[in-house]
LORODREN-767918 format. One record per residue (C-alpha): residue in three letters; x, y, z. Coordinates in steps of 0.001 Angstrom, whole numbers, padded with zeros to 6 digits, always signed. Layout:
BEGIN
ALAXYZ...
END
This chain:
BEGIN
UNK+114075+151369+081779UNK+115717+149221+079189UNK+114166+145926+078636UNK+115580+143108+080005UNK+116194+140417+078090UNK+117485+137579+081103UNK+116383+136541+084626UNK+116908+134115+087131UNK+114738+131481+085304UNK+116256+132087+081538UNK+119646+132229+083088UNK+119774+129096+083956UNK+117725+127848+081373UNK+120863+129422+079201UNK+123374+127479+081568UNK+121966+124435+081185UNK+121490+124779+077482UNK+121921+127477+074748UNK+119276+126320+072556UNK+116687+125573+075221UNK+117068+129582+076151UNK+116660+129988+072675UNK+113879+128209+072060UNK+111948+129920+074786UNK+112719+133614+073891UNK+112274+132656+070390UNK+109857+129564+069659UNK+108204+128855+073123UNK+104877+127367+070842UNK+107618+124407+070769UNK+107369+124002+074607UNK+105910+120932+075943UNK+102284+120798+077291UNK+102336+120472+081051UNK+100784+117242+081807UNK+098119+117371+084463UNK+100201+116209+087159UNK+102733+118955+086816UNK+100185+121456+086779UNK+098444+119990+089830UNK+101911+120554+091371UNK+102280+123864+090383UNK+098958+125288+091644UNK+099305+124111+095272UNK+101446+124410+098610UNK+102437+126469+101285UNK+104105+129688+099857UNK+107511+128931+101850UNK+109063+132478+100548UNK+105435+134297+101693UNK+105746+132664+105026UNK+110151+133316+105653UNK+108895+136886+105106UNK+107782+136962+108744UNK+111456+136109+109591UNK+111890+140190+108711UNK+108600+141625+109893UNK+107541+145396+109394UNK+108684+145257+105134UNK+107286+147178+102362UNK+106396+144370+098986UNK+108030+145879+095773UNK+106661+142762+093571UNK+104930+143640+090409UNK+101353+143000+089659UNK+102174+142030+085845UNK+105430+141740+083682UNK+104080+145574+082429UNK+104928+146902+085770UNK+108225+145804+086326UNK+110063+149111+085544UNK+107663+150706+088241UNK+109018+147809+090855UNK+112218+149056+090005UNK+112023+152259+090231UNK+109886+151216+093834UNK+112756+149793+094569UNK+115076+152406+094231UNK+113156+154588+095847UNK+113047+152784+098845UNK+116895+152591+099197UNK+117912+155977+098351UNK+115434+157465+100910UNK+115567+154524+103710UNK+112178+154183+103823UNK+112304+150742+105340UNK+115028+148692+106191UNK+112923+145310+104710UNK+112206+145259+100472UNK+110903+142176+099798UNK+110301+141309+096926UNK+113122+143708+095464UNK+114241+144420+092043UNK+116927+145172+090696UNK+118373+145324+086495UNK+121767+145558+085347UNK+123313+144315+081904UNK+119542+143422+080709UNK+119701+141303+083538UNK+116563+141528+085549UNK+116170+140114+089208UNK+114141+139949+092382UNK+114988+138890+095502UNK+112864+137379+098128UNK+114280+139871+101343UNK+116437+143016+101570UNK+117376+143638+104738UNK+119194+146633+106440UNK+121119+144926+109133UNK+124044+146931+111082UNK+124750+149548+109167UNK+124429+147502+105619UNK+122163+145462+103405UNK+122178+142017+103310UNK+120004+140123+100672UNK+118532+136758+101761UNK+116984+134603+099070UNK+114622+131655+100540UNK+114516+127972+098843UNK+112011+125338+099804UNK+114119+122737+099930UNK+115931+121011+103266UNK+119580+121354+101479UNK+121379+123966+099276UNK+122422+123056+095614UNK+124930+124179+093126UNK+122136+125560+091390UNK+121032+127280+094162UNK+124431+128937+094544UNK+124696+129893+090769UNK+121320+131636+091141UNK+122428+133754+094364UNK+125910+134541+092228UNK+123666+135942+089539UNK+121325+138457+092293UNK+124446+139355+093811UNK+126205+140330+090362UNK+123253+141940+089342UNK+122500+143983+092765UNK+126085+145330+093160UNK+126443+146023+089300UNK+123358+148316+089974UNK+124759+150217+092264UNK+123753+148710+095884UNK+126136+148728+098337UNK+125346+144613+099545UNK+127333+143436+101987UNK+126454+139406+103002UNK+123861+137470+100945UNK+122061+134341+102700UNK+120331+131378+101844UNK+117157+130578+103567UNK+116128+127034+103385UNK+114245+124733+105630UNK+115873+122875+108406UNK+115541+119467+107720UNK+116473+118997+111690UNK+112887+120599+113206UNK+110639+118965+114942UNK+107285+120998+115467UNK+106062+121597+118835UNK+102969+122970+119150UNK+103368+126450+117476UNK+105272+126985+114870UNK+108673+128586+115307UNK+109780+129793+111876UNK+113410+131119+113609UNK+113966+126966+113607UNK+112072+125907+110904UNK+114460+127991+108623UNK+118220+127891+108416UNK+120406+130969+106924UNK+123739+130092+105533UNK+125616+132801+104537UNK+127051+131893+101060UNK+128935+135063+100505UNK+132626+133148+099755UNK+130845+131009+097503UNK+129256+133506+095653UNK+131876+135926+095377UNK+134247+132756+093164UNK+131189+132634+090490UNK+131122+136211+090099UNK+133438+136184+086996UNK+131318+133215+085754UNK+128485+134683+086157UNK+130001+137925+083989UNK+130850+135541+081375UNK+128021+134063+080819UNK+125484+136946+080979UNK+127596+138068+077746UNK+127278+134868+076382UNK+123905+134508+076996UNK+122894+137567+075777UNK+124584+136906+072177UNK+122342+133844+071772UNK+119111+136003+072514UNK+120253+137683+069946UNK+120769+134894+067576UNK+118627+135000+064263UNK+118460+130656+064378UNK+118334+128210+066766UNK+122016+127279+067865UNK+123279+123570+067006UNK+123087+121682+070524UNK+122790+117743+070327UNK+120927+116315+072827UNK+122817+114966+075445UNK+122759+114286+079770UNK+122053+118135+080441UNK+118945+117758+079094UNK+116848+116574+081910UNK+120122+118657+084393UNK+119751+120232+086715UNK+116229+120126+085481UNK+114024+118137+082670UNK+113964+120955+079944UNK+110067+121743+078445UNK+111614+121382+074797UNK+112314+117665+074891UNK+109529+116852+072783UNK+110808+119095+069600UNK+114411+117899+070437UNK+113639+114432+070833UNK+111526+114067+067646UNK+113951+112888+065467UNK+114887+109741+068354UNK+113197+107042+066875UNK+111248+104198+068681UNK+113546+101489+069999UNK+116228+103456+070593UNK+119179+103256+072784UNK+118022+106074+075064UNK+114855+104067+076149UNK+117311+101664+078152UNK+116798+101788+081897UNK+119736+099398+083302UNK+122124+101890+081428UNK+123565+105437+083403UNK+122684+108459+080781UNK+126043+109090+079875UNK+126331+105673+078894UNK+123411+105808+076608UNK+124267+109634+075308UNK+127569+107695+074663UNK+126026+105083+072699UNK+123264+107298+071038UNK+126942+109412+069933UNK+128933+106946+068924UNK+125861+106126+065922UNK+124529+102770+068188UNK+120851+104566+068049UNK+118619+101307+067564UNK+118434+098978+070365UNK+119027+095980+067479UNK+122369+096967+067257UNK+123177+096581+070352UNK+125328+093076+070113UNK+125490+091379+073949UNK+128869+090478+075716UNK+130170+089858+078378UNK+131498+093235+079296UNK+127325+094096+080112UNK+125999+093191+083845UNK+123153+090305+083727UNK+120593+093032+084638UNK+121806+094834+081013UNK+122219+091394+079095UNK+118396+090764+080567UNK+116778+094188+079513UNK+118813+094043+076049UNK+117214+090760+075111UNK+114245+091168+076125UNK+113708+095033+074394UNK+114658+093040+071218UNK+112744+089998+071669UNK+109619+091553+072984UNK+109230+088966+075431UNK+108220+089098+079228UNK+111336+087579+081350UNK+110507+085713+084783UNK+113341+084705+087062UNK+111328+082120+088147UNK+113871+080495+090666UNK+115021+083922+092174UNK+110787+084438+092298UNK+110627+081188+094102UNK+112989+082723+096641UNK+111205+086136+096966UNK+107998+084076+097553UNK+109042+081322+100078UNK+109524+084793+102661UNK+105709+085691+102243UNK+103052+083886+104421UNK+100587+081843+102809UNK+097797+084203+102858UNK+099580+087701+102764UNK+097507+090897+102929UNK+097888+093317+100208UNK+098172+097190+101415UNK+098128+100535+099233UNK+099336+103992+100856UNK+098439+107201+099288UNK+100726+110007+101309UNK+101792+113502+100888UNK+105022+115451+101961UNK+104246+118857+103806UNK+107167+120914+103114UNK+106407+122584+106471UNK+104911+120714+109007UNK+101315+121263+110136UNK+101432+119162+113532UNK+103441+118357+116602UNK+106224+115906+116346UNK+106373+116466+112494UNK+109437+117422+110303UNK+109644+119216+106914UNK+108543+116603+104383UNK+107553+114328+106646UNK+104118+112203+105186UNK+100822+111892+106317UNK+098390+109367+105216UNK+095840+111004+102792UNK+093958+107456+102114UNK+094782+103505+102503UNK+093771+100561+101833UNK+094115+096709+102821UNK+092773+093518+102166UNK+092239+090615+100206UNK+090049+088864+097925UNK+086540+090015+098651UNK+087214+091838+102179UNK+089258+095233+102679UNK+089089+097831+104934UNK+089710+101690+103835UNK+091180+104629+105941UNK+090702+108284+104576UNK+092307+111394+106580UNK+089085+113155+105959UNK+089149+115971+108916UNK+092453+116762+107629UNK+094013+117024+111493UNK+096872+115007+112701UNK+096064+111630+111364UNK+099116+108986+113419UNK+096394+108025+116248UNK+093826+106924+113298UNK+096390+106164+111184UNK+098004+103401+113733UNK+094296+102365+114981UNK+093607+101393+111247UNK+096633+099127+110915UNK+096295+097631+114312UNK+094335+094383+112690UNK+096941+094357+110378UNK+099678+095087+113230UNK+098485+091934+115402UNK+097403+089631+112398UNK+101294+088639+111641UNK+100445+088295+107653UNK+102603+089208+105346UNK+101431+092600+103838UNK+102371+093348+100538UNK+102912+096329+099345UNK+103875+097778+095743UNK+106758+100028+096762UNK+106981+099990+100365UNK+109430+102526+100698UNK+107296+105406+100849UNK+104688+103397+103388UNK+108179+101935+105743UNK+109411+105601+105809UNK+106139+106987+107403UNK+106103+104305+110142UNK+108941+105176+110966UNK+108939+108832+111704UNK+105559+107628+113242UNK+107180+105481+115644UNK+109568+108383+116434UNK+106586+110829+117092UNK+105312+108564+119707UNK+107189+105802+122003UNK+103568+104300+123054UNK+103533+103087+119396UNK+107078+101856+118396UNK+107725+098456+119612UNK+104497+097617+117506UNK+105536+099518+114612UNK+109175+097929+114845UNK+107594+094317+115213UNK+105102+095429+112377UNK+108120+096392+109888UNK+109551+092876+109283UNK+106046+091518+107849UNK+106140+094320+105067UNK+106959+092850+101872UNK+108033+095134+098827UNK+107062+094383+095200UNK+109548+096553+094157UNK+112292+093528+094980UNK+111033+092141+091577UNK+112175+095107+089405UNK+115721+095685+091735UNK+116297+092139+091991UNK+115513+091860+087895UNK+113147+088992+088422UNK+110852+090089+086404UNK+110947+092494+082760UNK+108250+093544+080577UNK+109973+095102+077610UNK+105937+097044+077226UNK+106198+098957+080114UNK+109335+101198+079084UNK+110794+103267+081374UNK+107035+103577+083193UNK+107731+100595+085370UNK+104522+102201+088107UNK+101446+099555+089627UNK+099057+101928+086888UNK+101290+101406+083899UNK+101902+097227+084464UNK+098495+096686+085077UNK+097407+098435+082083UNK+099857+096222+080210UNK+098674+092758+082108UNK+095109+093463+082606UNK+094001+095656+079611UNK+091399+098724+079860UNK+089011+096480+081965UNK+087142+097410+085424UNK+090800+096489+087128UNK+092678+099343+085602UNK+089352+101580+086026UNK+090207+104173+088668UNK+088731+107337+089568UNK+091734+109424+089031UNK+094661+108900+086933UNK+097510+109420+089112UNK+098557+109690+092776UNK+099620+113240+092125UNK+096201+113823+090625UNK+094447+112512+093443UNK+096301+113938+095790UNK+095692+117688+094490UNK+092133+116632+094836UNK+092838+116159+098557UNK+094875+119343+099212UNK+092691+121626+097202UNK+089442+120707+099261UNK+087841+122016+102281UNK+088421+119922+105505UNK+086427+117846+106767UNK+086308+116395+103314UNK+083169+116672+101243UNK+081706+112785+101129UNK+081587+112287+097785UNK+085433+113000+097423UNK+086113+110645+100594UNK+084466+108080+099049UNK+086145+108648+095393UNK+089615+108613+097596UNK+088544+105357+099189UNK+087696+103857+095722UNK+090790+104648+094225UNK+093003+103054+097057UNK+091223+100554+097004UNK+091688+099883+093285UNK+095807+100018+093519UNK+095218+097791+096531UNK+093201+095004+094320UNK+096383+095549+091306UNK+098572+095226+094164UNK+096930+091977+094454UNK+096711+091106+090732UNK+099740+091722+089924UNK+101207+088855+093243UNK+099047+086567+091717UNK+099917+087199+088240UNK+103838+086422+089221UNK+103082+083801+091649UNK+101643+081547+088527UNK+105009+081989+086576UNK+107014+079342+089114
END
């Protein structure tokens, strides 16, 4: 077996950027470092290809043990086919042009194969397309007769009952048409591709917009390391392409930047304020957001999590479920962690019913995420939606302040989280003191542990809610004194 030198993953890596697939064939000691939250994502979840394998019961699993043993996958593979052994591969592989693949299902289906390759996500993408163009190109290229080729993708229209019925929770689109128009792309750029593996030096690529599209490369650090501080790119009231535009043109520094007219107030705001280094306060438009909140509002933090397939009746794919909350004020709060790790709504909604009859203002730092759940809530169960409904109109979003540009702090960046602002405001003190680092980290925490949950993590959950609920709170106050 010749070795291959491309595969889903590198190809597009290679579409999205030459030098990025050159960089990781070549230098990959120039790769980023995973931070801890994108490992934490990495090493948990529901396999969702593992469990649309039961859509096509009865197969035999070609998928190698190590990257040593994919020639004996292949040739698995192969064998398989030419003496119909089953009529379900998964897992199969397949190599043509140096071009290695595997896809998640082969079935034999009336006479043919089909290939079905399964995505996690609720809709399909162009990228998504693109990599079934390249497992098609590569499958008939070596030699299988493949007639229709599927994608298999949750349906973001299920609602669990009380089993759960993978024939609905997946959908399969047939995306043969599509496929078939890239195939002469796809033949195209495997040669092209190919010739920059074999490149003795990095190609010249500038960065640019496809750098963090479809996907934020790992070599942004050793691209980026010539960007200096203050630069154009660090803009956030700015589309990329307008700051790639900039950055192109030779406007790099934000201090040469001049303002006009031609810039909306949210730019002309951010722009003086980067070069200035001062905080700005909108302090009428905050005496506007402020006159809506009751006297003594009620400050609320929400940490949730998005199953990608649901675990409980009435839930959809990537619906939430309340890991840990917190509310209060002042010296009093009260603290809700999902520690038996069942359905949580009925605890959930008995927790918030002090809130729910109180008619406070509760203030939330974005209150997207916490509005969202409520509402799929109230759709899981009539007995609790006229409360929910009447509950909704007292949530108050500190978000407003950022959208509505009524308040800047040039420190924070492009970081613009509760974490990162309190940090700036409040220092390294006991405020900004929390037991884990991140939601995501805390979260992984969660997911990863036995149910019910060990004490000592529920309380660590509880502690760290309630310390984003007390910087929710801080950081009110803090803008409240600026009017």
């Amino acid at each position: 077996m010749e070795k291959h030198l491309l595969s889903k993953s590198t190809f597009i890596r290679g579409v999205q950027c030459n030098k990025s697939l050159y960089l990781h064939k070549h230098r990959y000691f120039l790769r980023d470092r995973l931070s801890p939250e994108q490992l934490a994502r990495f090493s948990r979840g529901i396999d969702v290809g593992l469990l649309a394998q039961n859509l096509f019961p009865g197969g035999i699993d070609c998928k190698p043990g190590s990257p040593r043993q994919y020639a004996k996958s292949l040739q698995k593979t192969q064998q398989i086919i030419s003496e119909a052994a089953a009529k379900v591969i998964y897992e199969a592989v397949f190599q043509h042009q140096q071009v290695l693949i595997m896809l998640d299902v082969l079935a034999y289906e009336n006479g043919s194969w089909n290939g079905y390759e399964v995505k996690s996500s609720l809709k399909i993408s162009d990228t998504f397309l693109l990599d079934a163009a390249l497992q098609y190109y590569v499958m008939k290229g070596a030699g299988l007769a493949l007639d229709r080729f599927f994608l298999v993708h949750l349906n973001p229209d299920y609602i669990r009952d009380s089993e759960l019925m993978l024939h609905k929770l997946f959908t399969k689109t047939d995306v043969t048409d599509q496929v078939l128009q890239r195939q002469p792309f796809i033949a195209q750029k495997i040669d092209e591709l190919i010739g920059v593996v074999a490149l003795t030096k990095s190609p010249e690529i500038d960065i640019g917009t496809h750098c963090n599209y479809p996907y934020p490369c790992d070599f942004i650090g050793h691209c980026f390391k010539n960007v200096p501080v203050g630069s154009v790119l660090e803009l956030t009231q700015w589309a990329e392409e307008e700051k790639f535009m900039m950055y192109d043109a030779g406007t790099i520094a934000l201090a040469n930047i001049k303002p006009t007219t031609a810039l909306s107030q949210a730019q002309q705001i951010e722009l003086h304020h980067r070069q200035s280094g001062s905080e700005y306060f909108d302090t009428s438009g905050l005496k506007v957001f402020f006159y809506k909140i009751s006297d003594a509002p009620v400050f609320l933090n929400l940490l949730s999590h998005r199953q990608a397939v649901p675990a409980w009746k009435g839930y959809k794919p990537y619906d939430q479920f309340p890991l840990a909350a917190d509310f209060g004020r002042g010296e009093w709060h009260e603290s809700f962690v999902n520690d038996a790790g069942d359905a949580p709504d009925e605890r959930f909604f008995d927790f918030l019913k002090p809130l729910m009859a109180g008619g406070e203002s509760v203030v939330v730092f974005d209150a997207v995420r916490f509005q969202e759940l409520l509402q799929r809530m109230a759709h899981r169960h009539n007995n609790m939606r006229d409360t929910i409904e009447a509950f909704a109109v007292h949530i108050i979003d500190l978000q407003e302040v950022f959208s509505q540009v009524l308040y800047y702090n040039p420190q924070a960046g492009q970081d613009f989280s509760l974490l990162q602002l309190s940090k700036i405001l409040f220092g390294n003190s006991q405020l900004t003191n929390l037991p884990f680092s991140s939601d995501a980290l805390a979260t992984d925490k969660y997911l990863k542990a036995d149910k019910p949950l060990p004490e000592v993590l529920r309380q660590t959950l509880a502690a760290y809610s309630h310390g984003l609920q007390i910087m929710t709170e801080a950081f009110y106050y803090y803008l409240k004194q600026k009017f």
